[in-house]
C-alpha positions in Angstrom: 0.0 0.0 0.0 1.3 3.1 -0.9 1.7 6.3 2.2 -1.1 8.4 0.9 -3.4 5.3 0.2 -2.2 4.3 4.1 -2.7 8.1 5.0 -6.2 8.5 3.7 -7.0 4.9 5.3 -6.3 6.5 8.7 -8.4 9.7 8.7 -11.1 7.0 6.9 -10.4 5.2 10.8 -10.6 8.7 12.8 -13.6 9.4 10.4 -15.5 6.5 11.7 -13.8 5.4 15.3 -12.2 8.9 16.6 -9.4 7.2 17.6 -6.6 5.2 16.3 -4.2 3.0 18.1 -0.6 3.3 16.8 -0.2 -0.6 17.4 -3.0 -1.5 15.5 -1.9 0.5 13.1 1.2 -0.8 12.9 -0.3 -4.2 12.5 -2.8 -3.4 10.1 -0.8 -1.7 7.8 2.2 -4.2 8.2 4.7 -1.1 9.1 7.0 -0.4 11.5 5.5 2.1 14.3 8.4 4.7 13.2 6.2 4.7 10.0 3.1 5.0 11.5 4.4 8.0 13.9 5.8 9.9 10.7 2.2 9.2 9.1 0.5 10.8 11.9 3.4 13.4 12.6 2.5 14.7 8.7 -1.3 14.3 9.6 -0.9 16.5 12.5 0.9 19.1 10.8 -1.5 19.4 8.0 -4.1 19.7 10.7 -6.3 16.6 10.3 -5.7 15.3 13.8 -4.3 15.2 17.2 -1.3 12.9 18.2 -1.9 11.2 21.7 0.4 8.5 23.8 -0.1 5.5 21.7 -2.1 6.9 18.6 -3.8 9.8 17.7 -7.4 11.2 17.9 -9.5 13.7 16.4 -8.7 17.4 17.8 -11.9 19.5 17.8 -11.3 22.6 16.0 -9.0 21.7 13.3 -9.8 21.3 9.8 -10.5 17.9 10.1 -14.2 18.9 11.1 -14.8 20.6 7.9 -13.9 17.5 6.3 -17.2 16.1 4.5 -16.7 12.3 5.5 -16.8 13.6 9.3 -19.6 16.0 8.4 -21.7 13.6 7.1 -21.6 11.7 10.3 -22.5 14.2 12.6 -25.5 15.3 13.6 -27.6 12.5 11.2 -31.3 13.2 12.5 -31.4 16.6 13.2 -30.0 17.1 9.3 -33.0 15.0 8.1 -35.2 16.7 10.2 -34.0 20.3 8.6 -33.9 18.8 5.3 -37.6 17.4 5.7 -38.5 21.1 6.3 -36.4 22.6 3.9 -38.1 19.8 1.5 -41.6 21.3 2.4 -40.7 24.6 0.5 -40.1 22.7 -3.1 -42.8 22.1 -5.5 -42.9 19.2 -7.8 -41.5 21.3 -11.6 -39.4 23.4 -9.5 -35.5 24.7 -10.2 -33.8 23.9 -7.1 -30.3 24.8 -6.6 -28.2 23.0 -3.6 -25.1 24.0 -2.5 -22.3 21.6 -1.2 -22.4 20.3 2.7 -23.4 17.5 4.8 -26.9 18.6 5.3 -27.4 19.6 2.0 -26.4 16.4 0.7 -29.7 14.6 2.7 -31.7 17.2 1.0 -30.7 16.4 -1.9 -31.9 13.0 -1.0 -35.6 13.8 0.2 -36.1 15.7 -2.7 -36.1 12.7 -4.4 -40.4 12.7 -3.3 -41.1 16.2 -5.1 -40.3 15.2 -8.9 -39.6 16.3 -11.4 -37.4 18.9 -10.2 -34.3 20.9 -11.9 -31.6 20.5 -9.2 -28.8 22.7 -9.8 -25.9 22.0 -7.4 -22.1 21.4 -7.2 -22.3 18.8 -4.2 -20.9 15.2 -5.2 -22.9 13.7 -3.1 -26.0 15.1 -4.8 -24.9 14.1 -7.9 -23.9 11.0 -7.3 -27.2 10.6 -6.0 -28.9 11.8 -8.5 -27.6 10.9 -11.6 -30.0 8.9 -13.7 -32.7 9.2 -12.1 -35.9 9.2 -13.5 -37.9 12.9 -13.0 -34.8 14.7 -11.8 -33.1 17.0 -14.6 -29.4 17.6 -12.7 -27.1 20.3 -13.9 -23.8 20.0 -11.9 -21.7 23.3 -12.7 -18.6 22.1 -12.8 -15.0 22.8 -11.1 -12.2 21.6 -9.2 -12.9 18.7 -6.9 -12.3 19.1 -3.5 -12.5 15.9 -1.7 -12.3 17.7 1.8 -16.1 19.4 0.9 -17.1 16.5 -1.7 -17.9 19.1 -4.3 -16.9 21.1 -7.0 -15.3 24.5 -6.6 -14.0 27.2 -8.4 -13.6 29.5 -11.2 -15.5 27.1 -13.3 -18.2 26.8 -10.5 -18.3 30.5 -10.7 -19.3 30.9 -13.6 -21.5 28.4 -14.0 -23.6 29.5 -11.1 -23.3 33.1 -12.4 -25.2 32.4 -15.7 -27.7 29.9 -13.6 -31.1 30.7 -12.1 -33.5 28.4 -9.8 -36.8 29.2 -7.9 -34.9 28.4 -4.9 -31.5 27.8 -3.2 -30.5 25.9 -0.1 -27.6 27.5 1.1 -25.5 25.3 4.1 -23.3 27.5 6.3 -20.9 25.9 9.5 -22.1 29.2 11.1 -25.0 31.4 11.3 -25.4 35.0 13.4 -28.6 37.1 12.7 -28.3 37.6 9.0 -25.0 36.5 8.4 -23.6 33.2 6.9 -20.0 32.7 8.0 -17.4 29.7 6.0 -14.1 28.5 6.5 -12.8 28.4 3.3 -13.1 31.4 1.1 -13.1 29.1 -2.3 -16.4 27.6 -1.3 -17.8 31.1 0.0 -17.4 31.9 -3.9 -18.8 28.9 -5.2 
């Protein structure tokens, strides 16, 4: 296996457990521990997690958090139960334009109920979802891939959404204050 393959397998393991055990990882990687500590040594300094006696774990505020695999996780039924309401507002013939996020990925999913819809969107979850399917006409605009948001981002997602128009959009933010939408990353603020 090559490092980034074994790299990527780790977060997958933080992703799903929180935690990692350096021995296991060791074993289940067949590697020395000095290879698993420089894995998790990179890790830390690219931010994804939090080295700890033995192994590592996931350190809340990082930018592991704003990674979509971990998004997705969190939070499961209150995101359906905000999708369901967002889902209230569409009309079967609608344009509906989704942006990327966690949360608007299940939406993207319960819309499935109100077709035929127009979903415009850059989230790869939504397309991936969508793609095919009978009663839902899905323009995806394009871009740059970013696995860390699982969507597509941009210049060319800029444009496209720039020359696009839908009866409604479902806009996900990490942060919220009275009127104001607050982001991370300034390349998904513009797409």
């Amino acid at each position: 296996m090559k490092r980034e393959e074994r790299r990527q397998e780790i977060v997958d393991l933080l992703i799903a457990s929180r935690a990692v055990d350096l021995d296991d990882l060791a074993s289940r990687f067949a590697v020395s521990k000095m290879t698993i500590h420089r894995d998790l040594d990179d890790l830390e300094r690219a931010g994804v997690l939090r080295k700890v006696r033995g192994g590592a774990t996931i350190d809340p505020g990082t930018q592991f958090e704003s990674d979509f695999r971990f998004r997705e996780l969190q939070e499961a039924d209150v995101k359906r139960s905000i999708a369901a309401a967002a889902a209230e507002l569409v009309e079967p013939g609608m344009t509906v334009m989704i942006n990327d996020g966690s949360m608007a990925a299940i939406l993207g999913d319960v819309l499935a109920r109100k077709r035929p819809l127009t979903i415009i969107t850059n989230n790869a979850a939504i397309i991936e979802r969508n793609k095919g399917e009978t009663g839902a006409t899905l323009i995806t605009v394009g871009g740059v891939y970013s696995a860390k948001f699982n969507a597509y981002l941009g210049i060319v997602a800029e444009e496209a959404l720039s020359r696009l128009r839908a009866d409604i959009a479902f806009v996900s933010a990490p942060a919220v204050s009275g009127s104001l939408a607050y982001h991370m990353d300034e390349s998904v603020v513009r797409s």
